[in-house]
N, C-alpha and C positions, 0 to 999 in steps of 0.2 A: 851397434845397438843390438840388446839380445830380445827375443820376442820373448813374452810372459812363460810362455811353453816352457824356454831355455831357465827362464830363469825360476821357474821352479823346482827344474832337475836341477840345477846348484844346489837350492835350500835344501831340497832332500838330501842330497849327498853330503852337505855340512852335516846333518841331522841326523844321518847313519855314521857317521864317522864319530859324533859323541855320547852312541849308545851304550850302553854297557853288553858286555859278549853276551849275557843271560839276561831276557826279559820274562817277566810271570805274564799271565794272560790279560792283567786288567792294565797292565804297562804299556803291554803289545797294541791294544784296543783305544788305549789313549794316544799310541803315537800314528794307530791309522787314520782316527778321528782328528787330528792334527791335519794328518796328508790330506785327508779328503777335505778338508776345510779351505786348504790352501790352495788346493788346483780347483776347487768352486769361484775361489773368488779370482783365481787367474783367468778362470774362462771369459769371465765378462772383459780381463784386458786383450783376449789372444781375439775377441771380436771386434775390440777397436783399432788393432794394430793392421786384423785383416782390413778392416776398413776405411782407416788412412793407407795403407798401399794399395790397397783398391783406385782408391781417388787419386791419389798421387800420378800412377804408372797407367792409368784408363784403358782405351782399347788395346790389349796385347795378345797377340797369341798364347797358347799355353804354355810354348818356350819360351818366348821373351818372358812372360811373367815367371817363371821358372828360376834364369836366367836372373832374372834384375831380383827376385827376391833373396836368390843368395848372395849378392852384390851388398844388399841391403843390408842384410842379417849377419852373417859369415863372418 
């Protein structure tokens, strides 16, 4: 399972990969206003994701939570 985090650096990277070499400035501005759009609306999932592993894995140290959230994610 990837967290929202991960799975927005994908979409960016498909994104960058079908740019053209040369962009003009109102191009540029339209593909950061994309990006930024995109990891706003991922933030509300990287809060649910921390919050069902939150719940799920309860009291752990900071290495076991560590520990299990790359088990998780990875």
């Amino acid at each position: 399972m990837k967290t929202p985090i991960k799975e927005l650096m994908d979409e960016l990277a498909k994104k960058a990969d079908s740019l053209p070499d040369t962009l003009d400035a109102n191009a540029a501005y339209l593909v950061f206003q994309e990006c930024y759009d995109m990891a706003k609306s991922m933030l509300e999932k990287e809060k649910e994701v921390l919050i069902d592993f939150a719940y799920k894995y309860g009291d752990l140290t900071m290495r076991e939570m560590s520990d299990s959230f790359d088990k998780e994610y990875k």
